[in-house]
C-alpha positions, 0 to 999 in steps of 0.5 A: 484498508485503504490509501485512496480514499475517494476510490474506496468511497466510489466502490462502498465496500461493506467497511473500510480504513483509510490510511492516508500513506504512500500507496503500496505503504497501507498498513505502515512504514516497512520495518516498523512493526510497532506502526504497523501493529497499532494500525492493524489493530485499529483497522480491526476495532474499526471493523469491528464497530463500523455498522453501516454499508459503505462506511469509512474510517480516517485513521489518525495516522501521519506520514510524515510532518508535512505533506511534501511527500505527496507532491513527490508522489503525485509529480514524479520526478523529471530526471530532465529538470533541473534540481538545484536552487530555484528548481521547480521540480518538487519531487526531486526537493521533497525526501520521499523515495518509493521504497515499494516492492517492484511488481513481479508477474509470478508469484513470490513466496518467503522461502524456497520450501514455500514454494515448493508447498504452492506447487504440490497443493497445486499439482499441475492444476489452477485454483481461482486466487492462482488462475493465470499463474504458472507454476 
C-alpha cells in the first residue's frame, strides 16, 4: 500500500495499491473503521488479481472534495506569514491538520503487558525486525 505513487512506480514492488491520502494516512481516515475496511479490503482483491511485476493499482478513494489539503501538505505553513484576507499562505487557508502519530525512537506497544511480551520473546537478545532497539 502506497501514498506516493511515483516512489512505488521507481521501486516496482511486485504489486501495489495506491492511496492518494495524506501520507502517514494509507489505509484511511484514523477513526474511521468502516473507510479503513473498504480500503483494505480492496488492496487485498488487488493483490490478489494484479499479475504483472511492478503492477499498480489507483484506489478510488477521496481525501477530501477538493485537493486543498495538498497545498497544506506539500507548502508547510510559515507561522511568520501572514494568514489573514489576501494571505498567500495556503497551508494556513487550507483545513488540513497532520493528525499523524509523532515518531518515536522506541518501540510502542498497545498495552503494558505487550511489552512486557516483546521483552521476554527477546530475552536480552535482538532479532533482525528489532535489531538496534533497545529493550
Amino acid at each position: 500500500m502506497s501514498s506516493a505513487r511515483d516512489i512505488t512506480a521507481a521501486v516496482r514492488p511486485p504489486r501495489a495499491a495506491y492511496l492518494d491520502f495524506p501520507l502517514g494516512h494509507t489505509s484511511g481516515r484514523a477513526h474511521d473503521a468502516e473507510l479503513n475496511r473498504r480500503i483494505l479490503k480492496d488492496t487485498v482483491a488487488a493483490f490478489e488479481s494484479l499479475a504483472e511485476p511492478g503492477s499498480i493499482v489507483d484506489l478510488p478513494y477521496r481525501w477530501s472534495d477538493s485537493d486543498d489539503w495538498k497545498e497544506a501538505v506539500f507548502a508547510p505553513a510559515d507561522t511568520s506569514a501572514p494568514t489573514g484576507a489576501g494571505s498567500t499562505n495556503a497551508a494556513a487557508k487550507s483545513s488540513y491538520a497532520d493528525d499523524r502519530v509523532p515518531r518515536r525512537d522506541t518501540p510502542q506497544y498497545q498495552c503494558e503487558a505487550d511489552e512486557a511480551r516483546a521483552a521476554e520473546s527477546h530475552e536480552g537478545r535482538s532479532c533482525r525486525v528489532c535489531e538496534g532497539i533497545d529493550f
